[in-house]
C-alpha positions in Angstrom: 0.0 0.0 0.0 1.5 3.6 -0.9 -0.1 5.6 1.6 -0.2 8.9 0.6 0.8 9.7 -2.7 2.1 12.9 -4.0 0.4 15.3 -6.8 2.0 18.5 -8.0 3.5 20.4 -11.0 7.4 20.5 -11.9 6.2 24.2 -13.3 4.4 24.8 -10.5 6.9 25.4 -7.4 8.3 21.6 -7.3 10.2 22.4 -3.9 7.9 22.5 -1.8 6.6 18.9 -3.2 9.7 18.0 -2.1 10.1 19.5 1.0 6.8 18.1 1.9 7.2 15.1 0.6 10.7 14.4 2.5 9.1 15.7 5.7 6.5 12.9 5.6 8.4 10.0 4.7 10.2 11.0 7.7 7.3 11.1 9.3 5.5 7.9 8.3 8.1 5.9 6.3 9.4 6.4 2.8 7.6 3.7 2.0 4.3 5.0 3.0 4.6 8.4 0.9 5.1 8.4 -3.0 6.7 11.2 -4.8 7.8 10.0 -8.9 11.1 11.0 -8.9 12.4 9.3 -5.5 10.1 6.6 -4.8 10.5 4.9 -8.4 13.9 3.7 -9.2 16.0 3.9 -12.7 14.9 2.3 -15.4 11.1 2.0 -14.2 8.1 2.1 -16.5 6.9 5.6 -15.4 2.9 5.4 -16.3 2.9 2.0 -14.9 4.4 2.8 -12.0 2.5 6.1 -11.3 -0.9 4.2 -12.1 -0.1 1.3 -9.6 0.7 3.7 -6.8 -2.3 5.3 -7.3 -4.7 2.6 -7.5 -3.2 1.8 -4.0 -2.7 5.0 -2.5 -5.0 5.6 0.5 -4.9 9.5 0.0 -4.0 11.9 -2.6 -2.2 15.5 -1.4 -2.1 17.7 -4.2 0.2 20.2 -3.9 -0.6 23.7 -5.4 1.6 26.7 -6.0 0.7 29.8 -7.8 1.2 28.7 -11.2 -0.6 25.1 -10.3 -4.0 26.4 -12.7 -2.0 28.8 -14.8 0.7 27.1 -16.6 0.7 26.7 -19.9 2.3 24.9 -23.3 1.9 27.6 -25.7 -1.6 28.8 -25.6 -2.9 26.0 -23.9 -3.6 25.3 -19.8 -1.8 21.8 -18.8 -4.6 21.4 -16.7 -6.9 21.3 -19.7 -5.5 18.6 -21.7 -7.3 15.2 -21.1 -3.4 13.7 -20.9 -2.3 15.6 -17.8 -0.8 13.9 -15.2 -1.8 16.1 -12.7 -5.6 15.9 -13.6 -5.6 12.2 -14.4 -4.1 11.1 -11.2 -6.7 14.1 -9.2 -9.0 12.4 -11.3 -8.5 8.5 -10.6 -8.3 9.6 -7.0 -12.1 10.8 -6.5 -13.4 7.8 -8.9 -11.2 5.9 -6.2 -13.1 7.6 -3.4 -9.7 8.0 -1.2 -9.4 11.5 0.3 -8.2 14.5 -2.0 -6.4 16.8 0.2 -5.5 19.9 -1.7 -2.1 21.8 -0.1 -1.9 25.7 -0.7 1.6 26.9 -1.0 1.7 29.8 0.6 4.8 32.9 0.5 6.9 31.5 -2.2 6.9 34.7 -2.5 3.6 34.5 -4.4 0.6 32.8 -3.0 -1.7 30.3 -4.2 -5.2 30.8 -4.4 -7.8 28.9 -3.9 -9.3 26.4 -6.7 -13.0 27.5 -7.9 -14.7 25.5 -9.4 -15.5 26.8 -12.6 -11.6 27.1 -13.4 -11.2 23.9 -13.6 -12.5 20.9 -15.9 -15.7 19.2 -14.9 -14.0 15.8 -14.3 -11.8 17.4 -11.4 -13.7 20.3 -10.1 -15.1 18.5 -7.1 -11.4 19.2 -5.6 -12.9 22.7 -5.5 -15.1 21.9 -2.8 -12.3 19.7 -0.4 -11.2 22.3 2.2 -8.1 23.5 1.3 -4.7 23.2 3.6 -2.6 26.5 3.6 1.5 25.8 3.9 4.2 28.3 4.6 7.6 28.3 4.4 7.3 30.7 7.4 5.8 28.0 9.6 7.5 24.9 8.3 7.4 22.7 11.4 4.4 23.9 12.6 2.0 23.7 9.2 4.0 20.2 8.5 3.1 18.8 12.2 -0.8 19.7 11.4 -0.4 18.4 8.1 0.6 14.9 9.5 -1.9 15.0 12.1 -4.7 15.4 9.6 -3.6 12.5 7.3 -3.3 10.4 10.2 -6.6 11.4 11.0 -7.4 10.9 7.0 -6.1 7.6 6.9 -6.1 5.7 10.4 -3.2 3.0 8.9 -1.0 5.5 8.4 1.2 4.9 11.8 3.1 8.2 13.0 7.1 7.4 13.3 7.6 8.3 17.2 11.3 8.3 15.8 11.1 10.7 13.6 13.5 13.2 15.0 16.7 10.8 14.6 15.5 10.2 11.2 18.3 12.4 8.4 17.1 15.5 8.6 17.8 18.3 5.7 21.2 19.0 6.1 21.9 15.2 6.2 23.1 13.5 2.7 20.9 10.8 1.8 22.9 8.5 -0.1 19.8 6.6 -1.7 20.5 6.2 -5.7 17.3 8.1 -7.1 15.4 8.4 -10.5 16.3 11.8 -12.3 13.0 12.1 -14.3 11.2 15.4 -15.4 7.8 13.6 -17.1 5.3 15.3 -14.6 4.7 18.0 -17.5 6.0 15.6 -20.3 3.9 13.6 -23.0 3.2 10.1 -23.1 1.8 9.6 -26.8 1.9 5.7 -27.4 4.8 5.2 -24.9 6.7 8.0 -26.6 7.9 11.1 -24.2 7.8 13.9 -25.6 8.6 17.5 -24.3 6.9 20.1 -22.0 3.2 19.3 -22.6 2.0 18.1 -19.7 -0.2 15.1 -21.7 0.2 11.1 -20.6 -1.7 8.2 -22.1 
């Protein structure tokens, strides 16, 4: 089971996916909490591996910065192409019916607003109506704390490390080989990547 699996936007402030995401696999276990590029190894099928950690995941955090709704490939929104990772996972998550748990980045410098409804397509804009987490920079420990009580609250399984504070913290080198891999706004047209388009098949 992946636990809590991680949605954001390399365009779209991917440090503080990070950040968060390093935080709670401190927190709960790396293997509890998916992020692409660290929890899948080289040489991975990406879209099978991103659709069989979401079909086990037992909550979705979606992580949106300031440019989460606006950025764009050319004249078109990513969030408007049918082939988006970010929507299709956002999307397999509420026909899943696991918790959607949409984190605001907040003073990076800019802020994010929140999502409205009639911004976004119809087969994502329920995440509209999920009450919105606000993150800051300014309150790191303090907004990441609240964050991991409310997915432990979310999701009962997930089991709180008690450890957590001997765990490597950030000035600590982890020495874990990872996947370099920049597909979260990449094309996956008949197993094909392609470049900066944000569309998957």
């Amino acid at each position: 089971m992946t636990g809590v699996f991680i949605n954001y936007r390399t365009a779209d402030q991917p440090l503080g996916a990070a950040a968060i995401h390093d935080y709670l696999a401190r927190r709960f276990g790396s293997e509890q909490v998916f992020r692409d590029c660290v929890s899948m190894g080289a040489g991975a099928d990406y879209p099978d591996e991103i659709r069989a950690a979401l079909e086990q995941a037992d909550v979705l955090v979606a992580i949106v910065g300031p440019k989460w709704l606006s950025a764009r490939d050319g004249g078109a929104r990513l969030i408007d192409r049918t082939g988006d990772w970010v929507r299709f996972e956002i999307r397999r998550a509420l026909q899943r019916g696991i918790p959607v748990l949409p984190v605001l980045l907040k003073d990076t410098p800019a802020d994010a607003e929140p999502l409205e409804a009639a911004d976004l397509p119809s087969d994502i804009n329920r995440i509209a109506h999920k009450q919105a987490f606000e993150f800051s920079h300014f309150r790191f420990r303090v907004d990441m704390d609240r964050l991991t009580e409310r997915l432990a609250e979310l999701v009962p399984a997930l089991e709180v490390r008690d450890d957590a504070a001997a765990s490597p913290g950030p000035d600590t080198v982890d020495s874990r080989p990872l996947a370099v891999t920049h597909l979260r706004d990449v094309s996956a047209h008949n197993a094909v990547f392609g470049v900066n388009n944000g569309d998957m098949s």
